[in-house]
C-alpha positions in Angstrom: -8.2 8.6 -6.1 -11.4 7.2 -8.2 -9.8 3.8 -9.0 -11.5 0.8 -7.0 -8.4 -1.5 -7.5 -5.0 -0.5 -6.4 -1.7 -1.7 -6.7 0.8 -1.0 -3.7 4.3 -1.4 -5.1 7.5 0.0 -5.2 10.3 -2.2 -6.9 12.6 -2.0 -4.4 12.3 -4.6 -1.4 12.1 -3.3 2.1 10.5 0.0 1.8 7.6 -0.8 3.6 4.6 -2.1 1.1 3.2 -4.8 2.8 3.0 -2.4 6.5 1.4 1.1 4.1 -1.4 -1.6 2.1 -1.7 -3.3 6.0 -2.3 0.3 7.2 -4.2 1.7 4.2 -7.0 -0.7 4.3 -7.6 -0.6 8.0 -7.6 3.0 7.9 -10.3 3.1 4.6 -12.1 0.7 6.5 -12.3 2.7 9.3 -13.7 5.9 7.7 -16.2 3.3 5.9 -15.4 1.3 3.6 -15.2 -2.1 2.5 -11.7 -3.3 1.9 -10.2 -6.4 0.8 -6.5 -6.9 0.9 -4.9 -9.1 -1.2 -1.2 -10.7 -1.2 0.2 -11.7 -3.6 3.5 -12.5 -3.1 3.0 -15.8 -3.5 5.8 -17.8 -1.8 6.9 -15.3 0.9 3.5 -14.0 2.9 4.0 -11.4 4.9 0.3 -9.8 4.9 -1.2 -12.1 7.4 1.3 -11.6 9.8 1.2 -7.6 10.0 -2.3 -7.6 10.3 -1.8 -10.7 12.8 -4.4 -13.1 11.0 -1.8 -15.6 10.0 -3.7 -18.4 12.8 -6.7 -17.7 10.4 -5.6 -18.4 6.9 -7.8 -22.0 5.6 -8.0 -21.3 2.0 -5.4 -18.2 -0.2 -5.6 -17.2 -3.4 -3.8 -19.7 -5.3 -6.7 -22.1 -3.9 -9.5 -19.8 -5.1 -7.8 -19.6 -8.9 -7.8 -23.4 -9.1 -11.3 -24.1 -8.1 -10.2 -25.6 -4.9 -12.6 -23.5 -2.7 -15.0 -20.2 -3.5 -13.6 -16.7 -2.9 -15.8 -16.1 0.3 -14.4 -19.0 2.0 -10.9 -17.6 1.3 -11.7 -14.0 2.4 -10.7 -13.6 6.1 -12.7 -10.9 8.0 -10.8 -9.1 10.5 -12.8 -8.9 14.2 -11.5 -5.0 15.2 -12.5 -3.4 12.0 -15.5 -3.6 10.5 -15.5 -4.3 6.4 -12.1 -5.2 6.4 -11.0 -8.4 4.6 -7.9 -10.6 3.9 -7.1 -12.5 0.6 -4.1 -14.7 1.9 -1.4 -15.6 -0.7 0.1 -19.5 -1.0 3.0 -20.4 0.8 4.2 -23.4 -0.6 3.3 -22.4 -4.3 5.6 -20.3 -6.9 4.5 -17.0 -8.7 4.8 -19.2 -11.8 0.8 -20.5 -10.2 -1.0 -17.2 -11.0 -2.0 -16.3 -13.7 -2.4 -12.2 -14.9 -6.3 -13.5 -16.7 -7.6 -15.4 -14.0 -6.4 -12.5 -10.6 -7.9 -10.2 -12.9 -11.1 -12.1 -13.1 -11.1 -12.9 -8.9 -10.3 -8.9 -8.7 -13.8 -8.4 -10.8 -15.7 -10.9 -8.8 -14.6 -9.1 -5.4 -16.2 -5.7 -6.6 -19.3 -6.9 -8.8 -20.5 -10.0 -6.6 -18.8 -9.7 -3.1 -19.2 -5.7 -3.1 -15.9 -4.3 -2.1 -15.7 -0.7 -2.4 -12.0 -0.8 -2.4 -9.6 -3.7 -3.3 -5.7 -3.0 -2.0 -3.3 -5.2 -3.8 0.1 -5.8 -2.2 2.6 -6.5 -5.1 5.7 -8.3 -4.7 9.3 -6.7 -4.8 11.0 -6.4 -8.2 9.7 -5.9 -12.0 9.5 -9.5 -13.1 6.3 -11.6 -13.4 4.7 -11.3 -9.7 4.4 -7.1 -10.1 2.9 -7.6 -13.4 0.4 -9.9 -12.3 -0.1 -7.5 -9.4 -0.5 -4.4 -11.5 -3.0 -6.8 -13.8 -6.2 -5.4 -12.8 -5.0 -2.1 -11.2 -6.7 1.2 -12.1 -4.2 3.0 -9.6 -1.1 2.3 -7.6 0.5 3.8 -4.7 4.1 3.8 -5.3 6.3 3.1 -1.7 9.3 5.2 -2.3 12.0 5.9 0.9 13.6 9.4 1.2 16.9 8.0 -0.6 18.8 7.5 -4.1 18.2 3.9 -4.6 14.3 3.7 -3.9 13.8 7.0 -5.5 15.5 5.5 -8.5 14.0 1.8 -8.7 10.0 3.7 -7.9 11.2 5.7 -11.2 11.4 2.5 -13.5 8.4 1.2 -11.6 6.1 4.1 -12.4 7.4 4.2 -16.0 6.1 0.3 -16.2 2.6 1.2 -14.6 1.8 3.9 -16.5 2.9 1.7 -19.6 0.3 -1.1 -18.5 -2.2 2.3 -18.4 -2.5 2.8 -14.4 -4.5 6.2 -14.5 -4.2 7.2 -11.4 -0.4 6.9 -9.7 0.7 8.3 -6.1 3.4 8.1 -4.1 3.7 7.4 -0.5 6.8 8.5 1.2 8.0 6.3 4.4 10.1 6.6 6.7 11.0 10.0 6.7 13.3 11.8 9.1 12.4 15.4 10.0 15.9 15.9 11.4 17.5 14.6 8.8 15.7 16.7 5.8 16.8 19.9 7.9 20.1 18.7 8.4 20.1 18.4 4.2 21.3 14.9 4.7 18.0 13.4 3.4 16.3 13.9 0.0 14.2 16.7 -1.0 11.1 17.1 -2.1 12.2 18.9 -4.8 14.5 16.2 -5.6 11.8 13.9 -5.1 9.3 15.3 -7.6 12.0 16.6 -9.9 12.6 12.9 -10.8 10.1 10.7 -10.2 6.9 13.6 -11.8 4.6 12.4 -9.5 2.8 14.0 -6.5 2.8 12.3 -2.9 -0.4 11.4 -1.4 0.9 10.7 2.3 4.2 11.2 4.2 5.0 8.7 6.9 7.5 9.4 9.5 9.9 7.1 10.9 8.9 5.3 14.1 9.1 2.9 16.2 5.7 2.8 17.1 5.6 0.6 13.7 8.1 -2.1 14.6 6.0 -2.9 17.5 2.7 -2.7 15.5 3.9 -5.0 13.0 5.6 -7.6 16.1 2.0 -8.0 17.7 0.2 -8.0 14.0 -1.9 -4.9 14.4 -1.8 -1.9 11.7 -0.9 1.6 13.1 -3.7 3.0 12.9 -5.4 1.5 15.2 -3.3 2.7 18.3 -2.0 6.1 18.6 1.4 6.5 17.1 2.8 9.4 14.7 2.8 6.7 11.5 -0.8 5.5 12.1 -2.0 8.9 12.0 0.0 9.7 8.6 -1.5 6.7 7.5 -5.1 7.9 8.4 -4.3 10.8 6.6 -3.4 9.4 4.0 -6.1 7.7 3.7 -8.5 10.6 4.2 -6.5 12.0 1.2 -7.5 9.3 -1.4 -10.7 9.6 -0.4 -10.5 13.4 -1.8 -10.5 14.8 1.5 -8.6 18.2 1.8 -6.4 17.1 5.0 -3.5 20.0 5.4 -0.2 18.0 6.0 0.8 18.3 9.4 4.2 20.4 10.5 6.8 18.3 11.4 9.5 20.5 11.1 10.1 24.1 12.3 10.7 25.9 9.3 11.4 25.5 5.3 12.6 22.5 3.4 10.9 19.3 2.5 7.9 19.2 5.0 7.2 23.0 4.2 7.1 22.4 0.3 5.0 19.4 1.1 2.7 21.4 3.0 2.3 24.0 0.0 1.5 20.9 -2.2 -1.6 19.6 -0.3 -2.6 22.9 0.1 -1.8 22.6 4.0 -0.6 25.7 6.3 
């Protein structure tokens, strides 16, 4: 992916957003990047606490928009990977405080001035005013879809709104995917999967548990060793345009093969 500015959304609540932009910027960090990540679902904030900064958080966004402090004295450096940053949302405000014009303008100011390489924007659940101020200044989105009806169906009508407020580039992460159950044929297909939503998957996550705990003590994935933080690496890797083959975690055909054949994997 070219774009600078991504949006990380999905429509549907619970998919696992807020852990995949967590992951995704500690992971493009890693491989060298400088990475902001920025919440903005003002009200709630979950960020902070899955990448266990929440003891850190002064200033947040809200604060920045109304002149209240500068943007650097918002941003929130993490200590264990270098180049990777934290815009904090408000917790006592309502989405009704941030405006589309003025995020879009802070966006700007994070890649001309503060000279981000790569700005991850975790969007709120649902299609009302908070995604569309998240999707504001996004060049490119990765849509959060689960292996099942519902999310399949509510990243559908989310990808149909992004590509009407001109996203170029659009990719879907898949979480949370059970091996056992794609063989067993009681879990979506990839066919299935691209037959409805048109769009090509970047990454595949697998279920584990190795994230629960991750997200408990406030430390992405992919900084231990777990079977998710890898995927996310890879994924990673992937929007950077490298040519990672998808790694077999089945034994034979279905899903995980036809995914295989679509990155170009063995």
């Amino acid at each position: 992916m070219n774009a600078k500015v991504i949006v990380v959304t999905s429509g549907k609540g619970g998919v696992g957003k807020t852990t995949t932009t967590a992951n995704m910027g500690a992971a493009l960090a890693k491989l060298g990047e400088k990475v902001v990540v920025i919440d903005v679902d003002v009200g709630l904030r979950n960020l902070d606490v899955v990448m266990g900064l929440e003891s850190r958080v002064v200033f947040d966004l809200i604060d920045v928009l109304e002149g209240k402090c500068r943007l650097s004295q918002a941003l929130i450096r993490d200590k264990r990977v270098e180049n990777l940053y934290l815009l904090p949302a408000s917790q006592t405000r309502d989405k009704d405080a941030l405006s589309p014009e003025a995020f879009k303008g802070a966006v700007r100011t994070l890649i001309e001035e503060e000279g981000f390489d790569r700005v991850l924007i975790d969007s709120p659940a649902g299609i009302e005013s908070g995604f569309k101020t998240a999707a504001a200044p996004a060049e490119g989105a990765l849509v959060v879809v689960n292996p099942e009806v519902s999310s399949v169906r509510d990243a559908d009508r989310i990808i149909g709104l992004l590509e009407a407020q001109q996203v170029r580039e659009i990719r879907l992460v898949i979480n949370r995917l059970r091996p056992k159950m794609v063989a067993s044929g009681n879990m979506l297909s990839e066919a299935d999967i691209l037959e409805i939503l048109g769009v090509k998957p970047i990454g595949v996550v697998p279920e584990d548990e190795g994230i629960l705990v991750s997200t408990n003590v406030g430390e992405p994935a992919v900084l231990g060793k777990t079977r998710a933080g890898a995927a996310f690496m890879d994924t990673a890797r992937r929007l950077r345009g490298e040519d990672v083959p998808y790694p077999k975690l089945d034994d034979g055909g279905g899903f995980l093969a036809a995914l295989r054949r679509l990155f170009g994997g063995s």
